[in-house]
Each structure stands twice: as structure tokens, then as C-alpha cells.
matplotlib code that plots the C-alpha trace (Angstrom):
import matplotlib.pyplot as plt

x = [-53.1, -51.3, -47.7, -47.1, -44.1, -42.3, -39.7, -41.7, -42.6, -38.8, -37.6, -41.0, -39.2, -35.9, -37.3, -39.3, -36.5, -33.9, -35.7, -37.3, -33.2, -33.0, -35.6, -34.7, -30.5, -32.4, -34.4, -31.8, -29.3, -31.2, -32.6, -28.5, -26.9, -24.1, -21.5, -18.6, -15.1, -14.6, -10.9, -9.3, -13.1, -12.7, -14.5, -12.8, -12.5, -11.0, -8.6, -7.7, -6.7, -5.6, -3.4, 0.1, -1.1, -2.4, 1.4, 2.9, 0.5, 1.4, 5.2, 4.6, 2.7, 5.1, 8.2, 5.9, 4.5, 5.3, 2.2, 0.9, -2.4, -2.7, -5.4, -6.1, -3.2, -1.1, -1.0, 1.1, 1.4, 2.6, 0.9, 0.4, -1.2, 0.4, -2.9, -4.5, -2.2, -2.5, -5.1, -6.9, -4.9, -1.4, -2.8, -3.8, 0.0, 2.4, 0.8, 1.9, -1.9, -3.7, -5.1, -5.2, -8.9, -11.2, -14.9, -16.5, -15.1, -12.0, -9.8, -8.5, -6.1, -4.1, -1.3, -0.3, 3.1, 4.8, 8.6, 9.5, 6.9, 4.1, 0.7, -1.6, -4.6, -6.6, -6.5, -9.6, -9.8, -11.8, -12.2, -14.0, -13.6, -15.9, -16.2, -14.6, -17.5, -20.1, -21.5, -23.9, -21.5, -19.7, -18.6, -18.1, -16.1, -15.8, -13.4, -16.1, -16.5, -12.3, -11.8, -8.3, -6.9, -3.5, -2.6, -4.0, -7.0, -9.3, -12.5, -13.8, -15.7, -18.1, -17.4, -20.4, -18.4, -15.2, -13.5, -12.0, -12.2, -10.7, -9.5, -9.5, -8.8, -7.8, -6.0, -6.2, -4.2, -4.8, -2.2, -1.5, -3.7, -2.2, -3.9, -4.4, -5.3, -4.9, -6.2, -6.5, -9.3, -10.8, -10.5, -12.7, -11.5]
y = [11.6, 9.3, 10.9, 10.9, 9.2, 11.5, 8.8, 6.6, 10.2, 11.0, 7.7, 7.9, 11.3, 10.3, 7.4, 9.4, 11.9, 9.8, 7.7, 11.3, 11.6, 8.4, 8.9, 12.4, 11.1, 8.3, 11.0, 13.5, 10.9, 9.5, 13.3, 14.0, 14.0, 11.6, 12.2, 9.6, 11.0, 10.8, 11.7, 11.2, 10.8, 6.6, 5.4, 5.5, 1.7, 1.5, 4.6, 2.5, -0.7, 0.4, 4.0, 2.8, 2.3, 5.4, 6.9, 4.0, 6.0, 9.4, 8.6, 6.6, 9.7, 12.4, 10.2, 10.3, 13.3, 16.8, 18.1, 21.8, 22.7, 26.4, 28.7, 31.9, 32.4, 32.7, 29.8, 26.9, 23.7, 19.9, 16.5, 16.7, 14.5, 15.8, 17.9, 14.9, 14.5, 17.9, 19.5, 23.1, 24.6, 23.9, 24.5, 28.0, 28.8, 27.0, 26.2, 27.5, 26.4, 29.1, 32.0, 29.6, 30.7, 33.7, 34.3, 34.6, 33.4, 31.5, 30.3, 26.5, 25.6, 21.9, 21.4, 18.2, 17.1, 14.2, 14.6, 15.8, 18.4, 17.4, 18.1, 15.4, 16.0, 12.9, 13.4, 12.4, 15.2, 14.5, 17.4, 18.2, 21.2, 21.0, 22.5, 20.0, 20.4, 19.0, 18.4, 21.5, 23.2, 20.4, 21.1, 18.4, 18.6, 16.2, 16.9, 18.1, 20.7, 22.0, 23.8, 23.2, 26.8, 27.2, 23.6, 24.2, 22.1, 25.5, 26.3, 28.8, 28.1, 30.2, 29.9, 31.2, 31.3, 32.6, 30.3, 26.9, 24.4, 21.5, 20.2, 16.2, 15.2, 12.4, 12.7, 9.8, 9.1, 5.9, 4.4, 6.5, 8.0, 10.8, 12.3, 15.5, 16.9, 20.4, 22.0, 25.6, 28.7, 31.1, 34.9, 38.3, 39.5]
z = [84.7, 82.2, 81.3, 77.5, 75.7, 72.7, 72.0, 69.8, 67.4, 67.7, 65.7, 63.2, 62.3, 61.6, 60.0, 58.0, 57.3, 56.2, 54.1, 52.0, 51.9, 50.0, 47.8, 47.2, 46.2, 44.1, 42.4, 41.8, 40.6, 38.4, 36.4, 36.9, 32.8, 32.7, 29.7, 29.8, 29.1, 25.0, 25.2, 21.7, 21.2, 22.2, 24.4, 28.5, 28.5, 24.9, 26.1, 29.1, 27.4, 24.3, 25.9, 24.5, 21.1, 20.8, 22.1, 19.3, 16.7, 17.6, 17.6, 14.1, 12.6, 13.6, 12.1, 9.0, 8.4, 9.8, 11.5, 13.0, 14.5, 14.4, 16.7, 15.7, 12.9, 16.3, 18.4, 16.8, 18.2, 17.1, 18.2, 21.9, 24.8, 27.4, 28.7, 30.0, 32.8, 34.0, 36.0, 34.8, 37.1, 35.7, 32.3, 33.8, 35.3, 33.2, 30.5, 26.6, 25.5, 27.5, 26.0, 22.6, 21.7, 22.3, 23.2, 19.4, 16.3, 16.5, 13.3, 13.2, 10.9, 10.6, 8.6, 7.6, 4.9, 4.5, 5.0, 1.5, 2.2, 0.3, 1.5, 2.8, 1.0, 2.2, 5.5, 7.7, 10.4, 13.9, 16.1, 19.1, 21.7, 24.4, 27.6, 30.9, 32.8, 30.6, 27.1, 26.5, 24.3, 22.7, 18.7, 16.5, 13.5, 10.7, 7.6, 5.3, 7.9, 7.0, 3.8, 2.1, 1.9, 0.7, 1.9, 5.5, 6.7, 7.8, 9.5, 11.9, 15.1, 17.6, 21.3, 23.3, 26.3, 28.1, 30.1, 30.3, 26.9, 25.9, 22.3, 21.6, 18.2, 15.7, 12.5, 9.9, 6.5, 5.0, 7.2, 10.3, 13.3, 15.0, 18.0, 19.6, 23.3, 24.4, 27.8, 27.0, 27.6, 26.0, 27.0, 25.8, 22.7]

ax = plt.figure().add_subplot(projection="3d")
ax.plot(x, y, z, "-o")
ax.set_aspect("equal")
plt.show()
């Protein structure tokens, strides 16, 4: 009686086996969503090589123009890009942006005067919140989307979920950008 030999089935196996696993990665990479990080809604690589000029513009703007983003009639805040840096979690402890929006309607108003206090009234507005995870529930907002209200830039928003959002945002006169990027969540009302 001839004795069998397994070992030749036990590499066709884990052949077969790992290359299902490589087809399987291939195939679930490739039906995977990729959204490329649109911070001050540029382009990664144009953020990358072009970060300091973006500072230079914020630091211009505010010497020209006194500026104030306002969520909720409550929460009042200048230009800011510090967010980026931070992780959620900071933002979550420390951070003066949480709790900025709620689950529902949500108010935005911007505010923008030169230093005599006159009000900008041709400025180009920008504005995105989105969630950090992923695109689903990205809002895009253009300036025909603000209403000029008692010199405030308004318009009201629907968040369809609590939880962790994120504002990115550019503000153009006909000779200054100023940029915006706040880390914040919103809560139940």
C-alpha cells in the first residue's frame, strides 16, 4: 500500500488563500471612496506649497478689515487656522469651538468692516462644513447662498447629524483672502 503525501495540497492552499487575499485588497481598494483633504478648500498639494501665503493673507486681511464669524447668535470667533494642527481630541477638551453648532438648523453669520467700520459689502464668501470622516454630508456655500441682514453675511444650515464637523472657509475682497478653519461638533438641541 502506497502512503499518501498531504504536503503538496498544503502549499496549493496557501497558495490559493493568499492570492483570494490579494485579489480580495485589490477589489476592496479599488470600490473604497477616496476624497482628498480640501482644507481652505485648495487642493493638499497647493496647501503644502503655498501654507505661508495663506498665513501672509490672513495676517494682511485682519490688519485690514475687522472680521467675526458667528454660530448660532452665540459663538463668536475671529480668523482662525489654528484647528488644523490639533487632533479631535483636543478640540473635544480644550477647545473654545466645541459645542459651536447643533443637530438641526444652525445660524451662520460673518461680519466683515474695514477699519473705520464700514461694511464690506462685496465680499466673496466660501464656506464648507463637512464631516472629518468623509464627504457624504459635505455643505457647500457660495455668497449667493448669504443674505446681507443688518450688515451681517447670514444663512442657515441643516446638520443631519450630531457629532464631530469641521468648518473650512475663504473670504475674498477685491484685494484680500482671509481664511477660516474651525474643528468643532455638533450636540442635540
Amino acid at each position: 500500500m502506497k502512503k499518501r503525501n498531504f504536503w503538496p495540497l498544503l502549499f496549493i492552499g496557501l497558495f490559493s488563500f493568499t492570492f483570494s487575499m490579494i485579489i480580495w485588497t485589490i477589489y476592496s481598494a479599488v470600490n473604497t471612496p477616496v476624497h482628498e483633504d480640501e482644507t481652505f478648500l485648495k487642493s493638499y498639494q497647493d496647501l503644502d506649497e503655498h501654507f505661508n501665503d495663506v498665513v501672509n493673507s490672513n495676517k494682511a486681511f485682519s490688519n485690514k478689515y475687522n472680521f467675526q464669524i458667528v454660530f448660532n447668535d452665540d459663538k463668536k470667533f475671529d480668523l482662525i487656522i489654528d484647528d488644523m494642527f490639533k487632533a479631535q481630541r483636543v478640540i473635544e477638551k480644550t477647545s473654545l469651538h466645541k459645542n459651536s453648532f447643533v443637530k438641526g438648523k444652525n445660524k451662520v453669520a460673518v461680519l466683515v468692516t474695514d477699519k473705520d467700520g464700514n461694511i464690506v459689502n462685496d465680499l466673496e464668501i466660501n464656506f464648507r462644513i463637512s464631516r472629518p470622516t468623509n464627504h457624504k454630508f459635505t455643505m457647500d456655500f457660495k455668497t449667493e447662498d448669504f443674505k446681507l441682514e443688518n450688515g451681517e453675511f447670514v444663512t442657515y444650515l441643516e446638520l443631519p447629524l450630531k457629532g464631530n464637523w469641521n468648518v473650512t472657509a475663504n473670504f475674498k475682497t477685491s484685494t484680500d483672502t482671509g481664511y477660516l478653519y474651525i474643528k468643532s461638533d455638533a450636540t442635540e438641541q
